[in-house]
N, C-alpha and C positions, 0 to 999 in steps of 0.2 A: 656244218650244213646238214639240215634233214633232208634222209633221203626220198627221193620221187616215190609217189606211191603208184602204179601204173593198171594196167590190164590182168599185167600178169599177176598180179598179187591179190587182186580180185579174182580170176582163175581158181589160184590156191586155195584162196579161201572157199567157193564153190565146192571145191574137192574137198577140203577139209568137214564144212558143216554139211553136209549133202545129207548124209543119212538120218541128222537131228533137225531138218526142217522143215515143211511145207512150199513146194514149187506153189504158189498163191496164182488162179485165176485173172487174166487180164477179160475181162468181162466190156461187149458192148454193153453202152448205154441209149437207149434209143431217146430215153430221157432228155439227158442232158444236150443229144446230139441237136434236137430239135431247138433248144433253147440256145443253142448257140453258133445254130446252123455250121459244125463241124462235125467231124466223126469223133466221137469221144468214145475210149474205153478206160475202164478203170481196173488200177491193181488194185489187188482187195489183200490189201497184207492185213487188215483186220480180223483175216479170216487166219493168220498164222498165228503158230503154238505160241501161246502168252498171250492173245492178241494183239500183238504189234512186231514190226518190223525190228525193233531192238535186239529180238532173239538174238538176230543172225550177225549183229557185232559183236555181242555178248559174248557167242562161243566161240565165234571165229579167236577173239581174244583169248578170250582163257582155254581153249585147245593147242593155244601158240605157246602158253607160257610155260619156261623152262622149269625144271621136275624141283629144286627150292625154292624158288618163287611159288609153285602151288602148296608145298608144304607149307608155307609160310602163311597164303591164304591171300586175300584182297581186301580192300575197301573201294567203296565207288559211294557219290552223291548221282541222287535220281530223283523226277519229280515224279517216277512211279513204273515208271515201261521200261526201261534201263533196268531198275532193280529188279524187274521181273524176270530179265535175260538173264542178266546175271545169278539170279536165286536157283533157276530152274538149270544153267551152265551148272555152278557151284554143287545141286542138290546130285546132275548126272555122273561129273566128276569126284566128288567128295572131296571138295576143296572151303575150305572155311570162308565165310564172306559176312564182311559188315559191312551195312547200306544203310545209308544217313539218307533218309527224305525231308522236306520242311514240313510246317505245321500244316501248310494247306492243302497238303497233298490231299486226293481223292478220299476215301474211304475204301473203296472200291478194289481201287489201288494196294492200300496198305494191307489187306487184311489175304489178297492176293498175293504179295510179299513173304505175309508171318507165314503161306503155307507151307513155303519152299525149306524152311526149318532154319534163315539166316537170321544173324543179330540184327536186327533192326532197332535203328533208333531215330527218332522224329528231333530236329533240331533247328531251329533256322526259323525266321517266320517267310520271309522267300527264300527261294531256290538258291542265290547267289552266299547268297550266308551258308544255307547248309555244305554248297559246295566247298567253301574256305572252313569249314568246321573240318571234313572231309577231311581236304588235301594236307591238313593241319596233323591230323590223326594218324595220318599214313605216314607223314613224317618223322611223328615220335615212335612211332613203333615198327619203322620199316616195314612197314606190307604195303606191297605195289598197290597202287590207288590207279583205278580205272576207270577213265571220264569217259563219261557217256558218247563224244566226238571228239575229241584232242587225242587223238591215239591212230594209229597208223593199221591196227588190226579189225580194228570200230571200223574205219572208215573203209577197210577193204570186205568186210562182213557185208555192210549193210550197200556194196557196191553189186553184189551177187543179184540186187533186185533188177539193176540197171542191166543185167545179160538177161536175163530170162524177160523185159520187156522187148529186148531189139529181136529176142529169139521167138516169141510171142507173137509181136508185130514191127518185120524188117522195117517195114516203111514208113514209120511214126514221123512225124515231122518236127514235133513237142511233147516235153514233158514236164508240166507240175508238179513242183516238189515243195511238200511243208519245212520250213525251213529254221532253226534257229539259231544252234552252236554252229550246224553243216556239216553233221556227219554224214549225214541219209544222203544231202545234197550235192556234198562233194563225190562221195563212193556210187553215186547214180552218172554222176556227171561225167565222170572219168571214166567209168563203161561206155556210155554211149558216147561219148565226143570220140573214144579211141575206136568205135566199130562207123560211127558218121561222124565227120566233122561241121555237119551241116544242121543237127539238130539242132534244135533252142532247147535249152531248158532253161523254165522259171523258178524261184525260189518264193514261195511263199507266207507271207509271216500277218501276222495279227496289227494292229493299228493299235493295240496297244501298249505293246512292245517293238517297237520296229527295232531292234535293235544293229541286225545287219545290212539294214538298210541305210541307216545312218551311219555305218560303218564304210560303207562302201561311198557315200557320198564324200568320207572327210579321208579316205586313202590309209584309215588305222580303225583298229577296234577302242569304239568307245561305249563311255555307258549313257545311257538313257533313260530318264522318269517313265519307270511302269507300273502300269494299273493292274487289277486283277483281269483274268480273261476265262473265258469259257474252256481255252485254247491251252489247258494248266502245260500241256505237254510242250510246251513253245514259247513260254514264259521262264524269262529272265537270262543273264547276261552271257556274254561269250568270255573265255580266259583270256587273258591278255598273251599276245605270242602264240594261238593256239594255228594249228599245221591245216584248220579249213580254211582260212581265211586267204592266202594266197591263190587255191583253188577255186572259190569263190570267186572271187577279183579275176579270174582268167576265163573260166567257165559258164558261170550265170549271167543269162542275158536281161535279164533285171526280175529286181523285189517287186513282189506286189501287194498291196497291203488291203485286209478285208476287214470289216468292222464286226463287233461280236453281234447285232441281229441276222448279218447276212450268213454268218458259220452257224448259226443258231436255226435259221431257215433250212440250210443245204440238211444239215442233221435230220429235221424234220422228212424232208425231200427224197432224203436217201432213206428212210426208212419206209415213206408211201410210195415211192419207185421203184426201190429195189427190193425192199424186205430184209432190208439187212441194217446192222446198227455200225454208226461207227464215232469216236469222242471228236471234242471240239478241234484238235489238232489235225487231227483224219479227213477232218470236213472241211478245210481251207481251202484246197482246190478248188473244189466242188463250187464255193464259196466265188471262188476267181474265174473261173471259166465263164462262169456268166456275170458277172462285173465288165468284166475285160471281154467282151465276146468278140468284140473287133480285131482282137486280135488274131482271133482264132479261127475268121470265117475259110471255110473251104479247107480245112488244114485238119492232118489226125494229127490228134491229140491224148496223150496216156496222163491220166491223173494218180498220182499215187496217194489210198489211201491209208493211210498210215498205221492207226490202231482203233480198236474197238472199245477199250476201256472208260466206260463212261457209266456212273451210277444212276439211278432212277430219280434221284431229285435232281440233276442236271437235268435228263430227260424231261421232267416237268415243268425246269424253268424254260425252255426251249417253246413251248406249248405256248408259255405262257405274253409272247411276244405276239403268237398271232392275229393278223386281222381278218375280218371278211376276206376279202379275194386273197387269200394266202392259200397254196396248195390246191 
């Protein structure tokens, strides 16, 4: 039986990575509050070191791991933010790390990665390939392989956001969270369900991968035809047996699914509103709050943005969607 992952272990980890992260601004939005006639603020973990929230699984993880296990070194499959926690963990600690991304990864991404000085290799033509390339590789050569969510120190790292939201704003009522494998999801959900039990948090995923959404309708993880999406960082599949999925099933008060013009708009939105940039994954929220605004009338609401890594020719094709009355 695995064990519960709780409060406390979100706690520890807070202690742990504390002096390698950025507490990330919960920022109103007058923006969005307007279009969705709720009080909306946004966490801007775009604005954290790597730009994205990954850091803080990343090190929580490998500051957990015992002193032969880091001589030994890691491997982890990333579609880009992942490998960055873990580069920027690995380059602080001086612990050796091989990070398999697919071929589609960013650009942006990958070249963010070769800074941090880890072996990188590009494999896969999607994410779920490089993953079993991965976990493949850790197994011939025993070195602990570290998934991006199926891990218990991921998911208490990236749970550190979920304190500093309720700490932020007691009174939140909901929280948006981009959702795929569920690590962000579960490590948010399990903070705040354990300080209120009355929150909603939603789990938000792309339309063209729904994959935990269909997951949750059939009571197991399955897999699903998916297309490319804007949204690389929320793109493709969950492990089978992985330790989010029960917390999912207990916690998320439902998936909601955004289409890539509408994540491609908020993108735009969030950068003539707020002045700030953030990738296709980061913008699903954003995306859902006003899709779904019925949900949210009269209600605060905390959007968690996710990351910032997005290249200029994404940026461009984003552009390139708009009509007259847009923005």
């Amino acid at each position: 039986m695995k064990p519960e992952i709780t409060i406390l272990n979100i706690f520890s980890a807070r202690k742990l990575i504390k002096s390698h992260v950025l507490k990330t601004p919960l920022r109103f939005s007058h923006y969005y509050s307007t279009q969705s006639n709720a009080e909306i603020y946004l966490k801007l973990e775009n604005l954290q070191l790597t730009g994205s929230f990954k850091l803080r699984g990343a090190l929580n993880t490998m500051l957990s791991l015992p002193s032969e296990q880091k001589n030994k070194g890691v491997i982890t499959a990333s579609a880009g933010n992942h490998a960055q926690g873990i580069g920027f963990a690995a380059k602080l600690l001086n612990i050796p790390a091989i990070i398999y991304v697919p071929e589609n990864a960013p650009l942006t991404k990958i070249e963010a990665i070769k800074s941090y000085g880890v072996s990188l290799k590009i494999k896969g033509s999607i994410y779920d390939d490089t993953e079993r390339i991965a976990i493949e590789d850790s197994r011939v050569k025993d070195i602990p392989y570290i998934s991006p969510y199926n891990n218990p120190h991921v998911i208490a790292g990236q749970g550190t956001i979920g304190l500093e939201i309720l700490e932020q704003a007691p009174d939140v009522d909901d929280i948006l969270i981009p959702i795929s494998g569920g690590g962000l999801f579960s490590g948010i959900a399990i903070a705040a369900k354990a300080i209120n039990p009355s929150i909603r948090c939603y789990g938000v995923q792309v339309e063209r991968c729904p994959v935990m959404l269909e997951s949750l309708k059939q009571g197991q993880i399955v897999d699903v035809p998916m297309e490319e999406t804007i949204a690389d960082g929320l793109h493709g599949g969950v492990e089978k047996g992985s330790i989010t999925f029960p917390y999912i099933q207990r916690l998320c008060e439902e998936v909601l699914l955004v289409s890539e013009r509408e994540i491609k708009k908020a993108i735009l939105e969030f950068m003539e509103y707020h002045h700030l940039i953030c990738e296709g994954a980061g913008a699903v929220g954003l995306a859902a709050v006003k899709r779904y605004r019925e949900k949210f009338v009269n209600r605060k609401v905390a959007i968690v943005i996710s990351g910032a890594n997005i290249d200029l020719r994404t940026i461009k094709e984003c552009f390139e969607i708009l009509e007259p009355d847009d923005l």
